[in-house]
C-alpha positions in Angstrom: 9.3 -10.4 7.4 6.2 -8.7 6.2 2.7 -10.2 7.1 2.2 -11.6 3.2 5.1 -13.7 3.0 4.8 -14.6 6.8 1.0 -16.0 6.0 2.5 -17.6 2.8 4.9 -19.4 4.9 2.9 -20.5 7.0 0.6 -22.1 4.2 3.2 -23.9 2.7 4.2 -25.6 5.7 0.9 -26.4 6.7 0.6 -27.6 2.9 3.5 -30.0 2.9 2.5 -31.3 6.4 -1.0 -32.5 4.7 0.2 -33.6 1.4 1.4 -36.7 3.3 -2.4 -37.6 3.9 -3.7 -35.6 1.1 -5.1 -38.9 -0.9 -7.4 -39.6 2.4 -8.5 -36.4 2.7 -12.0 -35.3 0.7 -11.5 -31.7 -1.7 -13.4 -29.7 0.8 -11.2 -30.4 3.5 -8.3 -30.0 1.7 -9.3 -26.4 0.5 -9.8 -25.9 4.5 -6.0 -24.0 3.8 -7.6 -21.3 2.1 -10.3 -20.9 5.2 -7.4 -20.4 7.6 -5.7 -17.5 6.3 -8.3 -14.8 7.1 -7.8 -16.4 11.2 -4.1 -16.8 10.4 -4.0 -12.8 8.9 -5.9 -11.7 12.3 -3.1 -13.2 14.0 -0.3 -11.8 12.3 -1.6 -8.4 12.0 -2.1 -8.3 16.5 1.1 -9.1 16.5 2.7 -6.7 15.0 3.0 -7.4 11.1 1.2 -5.7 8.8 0.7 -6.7 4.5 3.1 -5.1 2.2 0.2 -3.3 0.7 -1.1 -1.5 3.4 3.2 -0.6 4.4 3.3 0.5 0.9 0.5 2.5 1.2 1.6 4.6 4.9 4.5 4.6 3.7 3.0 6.7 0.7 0.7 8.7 3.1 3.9 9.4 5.3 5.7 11.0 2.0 3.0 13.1 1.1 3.0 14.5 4.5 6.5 14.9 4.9 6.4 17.2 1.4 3.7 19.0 2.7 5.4 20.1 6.3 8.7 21.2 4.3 6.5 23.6 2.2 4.7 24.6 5.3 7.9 25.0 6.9 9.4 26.7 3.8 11.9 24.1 2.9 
């Protein structure tokens, strides 16, 4: 599961955990969510996961490569 729909996972149970007391909790602490995720991304990218952006772009940077060595190689 890549890192963006892991972190949006976990913010949606998190989300439906608190909406039980969501009418006792003030706006600011229920925007505390949003405050998480750059902790909750930390996590997720030491172990291992990484955004479907940055995949996308290696994954780009591993192409380009890969053309360049076949014309090197005269392929």
């Amino acid at each position: 599961m890549k890192e963006d729909k892991v972190l949006d996972a976990i913010i949606s149970i998190v989300g439906k955990e608190l909406k039980g007391i969501e009418s006792k909790l003030a706006a600011p602490e229920i925007n505390a969510l949003e405050k998480l995720k750059p902790g909750i991304e930390k996590v997720l990218s030491s172990a291992g996961f990484v955004s479907e952006s940055k995949y996308n772009s290696l994954k780009t940077r591993a192409e380009k490569l890969e053309e360049r060595l076949n014309k090197l190689e005269g392929n």
